[in-house]
N, C-alpha and C positions, 0 to 999 in steps of 0.2 A: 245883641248887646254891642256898644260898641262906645271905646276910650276916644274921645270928643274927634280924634280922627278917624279913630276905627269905628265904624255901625258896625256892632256886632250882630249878626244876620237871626242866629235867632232872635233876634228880635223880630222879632217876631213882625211888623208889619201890619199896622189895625185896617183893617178893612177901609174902615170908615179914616183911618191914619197915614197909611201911605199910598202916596199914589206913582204913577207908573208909565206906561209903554215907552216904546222908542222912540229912536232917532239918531240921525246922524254921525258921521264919520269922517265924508270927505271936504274940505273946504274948496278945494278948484283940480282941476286936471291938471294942473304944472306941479299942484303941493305934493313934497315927499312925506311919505307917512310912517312915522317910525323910524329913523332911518338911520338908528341902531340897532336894530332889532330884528326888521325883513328878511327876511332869506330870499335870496335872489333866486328861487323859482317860483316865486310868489309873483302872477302877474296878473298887475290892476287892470290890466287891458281889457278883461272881461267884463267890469265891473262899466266899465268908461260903454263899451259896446250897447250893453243892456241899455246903460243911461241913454244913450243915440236913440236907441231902437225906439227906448217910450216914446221920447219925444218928437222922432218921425210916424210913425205909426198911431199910437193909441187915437182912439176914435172923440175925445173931448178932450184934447189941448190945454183949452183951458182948467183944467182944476188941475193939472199939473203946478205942484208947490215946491219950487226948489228945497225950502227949509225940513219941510214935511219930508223930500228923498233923503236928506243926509240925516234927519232924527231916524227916518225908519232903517237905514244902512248902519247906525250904533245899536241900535234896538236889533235890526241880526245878526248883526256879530256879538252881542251879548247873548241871545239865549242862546246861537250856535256851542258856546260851552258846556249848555245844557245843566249849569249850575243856575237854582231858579232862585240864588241870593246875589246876582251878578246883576247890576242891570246898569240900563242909561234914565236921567231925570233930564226931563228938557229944561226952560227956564220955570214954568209957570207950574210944573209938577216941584220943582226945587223948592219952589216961594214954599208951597203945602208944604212941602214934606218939615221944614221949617218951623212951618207954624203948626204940625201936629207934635215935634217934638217940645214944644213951650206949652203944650197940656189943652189944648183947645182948639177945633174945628166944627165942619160940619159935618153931618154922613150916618152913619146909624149906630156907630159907635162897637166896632169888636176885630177884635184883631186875627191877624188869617194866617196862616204858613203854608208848606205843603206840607203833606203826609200820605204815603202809598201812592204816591203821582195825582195826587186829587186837592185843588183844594179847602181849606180846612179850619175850622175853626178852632181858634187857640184860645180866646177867651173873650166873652161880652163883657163888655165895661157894666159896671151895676147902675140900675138906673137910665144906663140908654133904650133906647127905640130898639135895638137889639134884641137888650135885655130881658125888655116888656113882652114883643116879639115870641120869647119864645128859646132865642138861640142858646144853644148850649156849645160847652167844648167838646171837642171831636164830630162835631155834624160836618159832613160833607155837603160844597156848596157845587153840584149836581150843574147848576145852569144861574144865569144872573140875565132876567128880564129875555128867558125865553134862549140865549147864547151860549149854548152846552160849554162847558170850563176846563173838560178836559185837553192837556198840552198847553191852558193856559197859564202865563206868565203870574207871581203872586201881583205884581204890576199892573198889568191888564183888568184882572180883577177888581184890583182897589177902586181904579180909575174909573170903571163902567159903575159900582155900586156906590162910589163916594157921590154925594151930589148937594144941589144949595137946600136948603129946612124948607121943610113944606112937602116937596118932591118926595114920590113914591119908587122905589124901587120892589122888586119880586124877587128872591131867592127861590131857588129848586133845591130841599133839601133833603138826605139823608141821612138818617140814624141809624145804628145798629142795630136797637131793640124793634124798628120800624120794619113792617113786611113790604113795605113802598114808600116813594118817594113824595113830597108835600112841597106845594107851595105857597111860600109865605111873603105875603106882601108886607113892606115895611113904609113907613112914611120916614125922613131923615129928621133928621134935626141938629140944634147947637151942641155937641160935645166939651161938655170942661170936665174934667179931670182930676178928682181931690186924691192927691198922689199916697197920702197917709189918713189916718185915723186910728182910733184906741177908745175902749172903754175897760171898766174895769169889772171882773168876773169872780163870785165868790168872794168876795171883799179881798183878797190879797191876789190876785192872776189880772197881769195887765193882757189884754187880747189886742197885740195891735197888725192891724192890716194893711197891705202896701199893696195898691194897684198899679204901680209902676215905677221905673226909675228914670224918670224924668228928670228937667230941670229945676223943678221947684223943690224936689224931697229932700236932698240934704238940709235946707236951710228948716222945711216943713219938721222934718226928722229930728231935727236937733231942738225945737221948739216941745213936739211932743214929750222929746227925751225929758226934759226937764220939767214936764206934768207930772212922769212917770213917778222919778226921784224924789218928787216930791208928796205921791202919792201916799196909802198903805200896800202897793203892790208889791211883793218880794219872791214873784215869779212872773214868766211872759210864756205867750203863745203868740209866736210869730207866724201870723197869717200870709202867705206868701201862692194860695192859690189863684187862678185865671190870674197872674202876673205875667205879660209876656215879656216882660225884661225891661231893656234901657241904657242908659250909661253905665258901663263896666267900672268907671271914675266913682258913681253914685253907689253901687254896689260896694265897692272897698273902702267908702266912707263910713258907711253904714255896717258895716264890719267891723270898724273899729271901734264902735260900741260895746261890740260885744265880743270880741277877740283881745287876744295880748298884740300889743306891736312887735312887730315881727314876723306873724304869721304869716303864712302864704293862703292868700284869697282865690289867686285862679295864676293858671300855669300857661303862657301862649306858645303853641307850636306851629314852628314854621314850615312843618316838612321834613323831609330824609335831608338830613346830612345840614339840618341848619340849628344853633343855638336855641334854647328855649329862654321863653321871658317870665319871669316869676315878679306876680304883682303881691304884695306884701302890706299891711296891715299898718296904719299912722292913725291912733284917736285916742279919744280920751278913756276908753275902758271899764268904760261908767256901768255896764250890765255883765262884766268878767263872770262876777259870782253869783248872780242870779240863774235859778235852774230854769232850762229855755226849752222848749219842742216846738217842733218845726212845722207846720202843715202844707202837704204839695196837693198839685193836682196835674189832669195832664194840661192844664190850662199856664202853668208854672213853666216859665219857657227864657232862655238866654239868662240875664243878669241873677234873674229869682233863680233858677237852678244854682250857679254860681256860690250864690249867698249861701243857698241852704244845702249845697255841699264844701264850702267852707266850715259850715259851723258843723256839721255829720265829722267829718276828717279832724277837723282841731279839736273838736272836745265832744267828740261823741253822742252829739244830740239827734234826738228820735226823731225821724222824717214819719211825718203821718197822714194818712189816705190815700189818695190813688198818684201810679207812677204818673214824672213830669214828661214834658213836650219833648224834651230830645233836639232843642237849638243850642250848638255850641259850635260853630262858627264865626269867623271875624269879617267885617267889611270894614273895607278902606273907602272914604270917600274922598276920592279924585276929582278935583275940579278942571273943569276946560278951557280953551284960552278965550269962551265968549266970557269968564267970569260970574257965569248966572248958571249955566247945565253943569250935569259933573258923572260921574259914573260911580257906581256903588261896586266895589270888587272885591271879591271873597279871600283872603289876603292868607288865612290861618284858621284853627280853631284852638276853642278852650278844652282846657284839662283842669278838672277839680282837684286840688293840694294831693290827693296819691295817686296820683298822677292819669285816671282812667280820663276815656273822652264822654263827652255827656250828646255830641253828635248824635242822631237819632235812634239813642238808647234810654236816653233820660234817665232820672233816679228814682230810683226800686225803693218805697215806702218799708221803715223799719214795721209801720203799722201801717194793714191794708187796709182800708174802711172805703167802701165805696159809697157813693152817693145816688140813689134810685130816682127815675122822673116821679115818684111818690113822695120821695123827701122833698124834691124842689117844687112841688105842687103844694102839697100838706105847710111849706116853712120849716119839715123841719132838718137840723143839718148833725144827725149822725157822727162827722169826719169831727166839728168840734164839740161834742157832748163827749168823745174819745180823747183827746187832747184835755180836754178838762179832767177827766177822769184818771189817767196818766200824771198828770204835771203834780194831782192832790197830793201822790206820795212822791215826790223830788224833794230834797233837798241840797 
């Protein structure tokens, strides 16, 4: 998630949404780097040496790309952190990344993270090539067009399976319940985005669904709000699974829906021995008194945790179905002085309002309902016949 400066890392990352590898660091052998920060037994001599040696030696000259050594010299000194929400965006990964967070690309449409050093599906967008495909959350992506994935970057990833519509990509996947491993060829396509929706349930239970917190759901959110109000619904089931998050800003608007002002939405920690920031609740308060339950999944990742450990903490609402992703991390994005690349860096994490961290622990469903490849074959979906069934008796 992250507050229009901060990506906040669990964000998750759609496959087909962010893209990735390295680059760059040095701009000339005169330029000092850092040079508040250095420690003077830090010596670039070695690095200058290596750079000599390619360029006397390597046996094809020409495909040596000056741009391409200092994109891949950002790109190792980022993963050298070995934090796989740290990275470098060149210029032309930037423009994407951009325009996947305005709700629309190309690519097959599902968002990745890691999980157990693998990575990992965090949720298919509904509706995409993904979707269609097959993918579910938690499949491990094993290999992408034959290039085993392990130690690789969520960056790298994106970058190899993101592609123009039309274009075929192959995933290598594994599931849990699976005794081996499958490959699933996907075709790409257009990605758009419909960041909310609602219909109504039992004549009085609004069910509304959020696939992300993008740029368009505030304005989208507040539009629906006021279907709702106007409805006969005087209960909600907040749909908040395969969400992989978004703006932390979008998140504590949408809060305020359904929060008093003043609450606290999410807690950011800086580390040992530094102040924490408590982001706090401003709306109109329009669903205070409406009886609410919550549904996660582990597809439920960054901003969606947030939210729906906001409202668990502030007024005790039932999280329902399976635990979430476990991203609760901050990036900062730093831009560079070409003005167009920038680096994404891990700055902090979130803490849900009592104060735990949701870092790759996620949130433990007050009601566990899991979802079977039987349910998602069959259509049918268990986690909200549960949710419905719970919210009849709220008041």
């Amino acid at each position: 998630m992250f507050n229009k400066k901060n990506l906040l890392h669990t964000f998750i990352l759609v496959i087909t949404f962010f893209v990735v590898f390295g680059t760059g660091f040095f701009v000339g052998k005169n330029s000092k780097v850092c040079r508040t920060c250095m420690p003077e037994s830090v010596d670039f001599s070695l690095f200058w040496d290596a750079y000599d040696k390619l360029h006397e030696n390597f046996i094809e000259p020409d495909k040596i790309n000056e741009k391409n050594i200092i994109y891949g010299a950002i790109s190792g000194m980022t993963k050298s952190l070995g934090d796989p929400y740290t990275d470098f965006f060149d210029p032309e990964q930037a423009k994407m990344f951009k325009q996947d967070l305005a709700g629309s690309f190309e690519g097959i449409g599902i968002e990745v993270g890691i999980k157990k050093e693998r990575i990992t599906v965090i949720a298919p967008l509904k509706g995409t090539p993904g979707d269609r495909a097959g993918l579910k959350s938690g499949d491990q992506i094993i290999a992408i067009n034959g290039q085993n994935t392990y130690n690789m970057s969520i960056e790298e990833a994106v970058n190899i399976i993101r592609g123009k519509k039309g274009t075929k990509v192959t995933l290598t996947i594994f599931r849990e319940d699976w005794k081996d491993v499958k490959d699933i060829e996907i075709i790409r396509g257009t990605i758009k985005v419909d960041a909310v929706k609602w219909n109504l349930k039992n004549d009085d239970v609004a069910h509304i669904q959020i696939r992300q917190f993008d740029q368009s759901l505030s304005p989208d959110f507040k539009k629906i709000a006021f279907e709702i109000l106007k409805s006969p619904a005087k209960k909600i089931i907040l749909d908040l699974r395969d969400n992989p998050g978004g703006y932390l800003e979008v998140s504590q608007d949408v809060a305020g829906w359904f929060l008093k002002n003043g609450q606290v939405v999410a807690i950011q920690d800086f580390g040992k021995d530094r102040d924490q920031k408590e982001y706090k609740v401003s709306g109109n308060e329009a669903f205070v008194d409406y009886p609410i339950v919550v549904m996660i999944n582990n597809g439920s990742a960054s901003a969606s945790e947030i939210l729906a450990g906001s409202l668990r903490d502030n007024r005790k609402i039932n999280l329902i179905g399976e635990k979430s992703f476990g991203k609760g991390s901050v990036q900062e994005a730093v831009s560079l002085r070409d003005g167009k690349s920038f680096l994404k860096i891990t700055k902090s994490k979130w803490l849900v309002p009592s104060g735990s961290s949701i870092s790759e622990v996620g949130l433990s469903p007050d009601v566990k309902i899991e979802m079977t490849s039987e349910d998602f074959e069959s259509g049918k979906d268990p986690q909200l016949e549960k949710a419905l069934e719970i919210i009849k008796n709220l008041k």
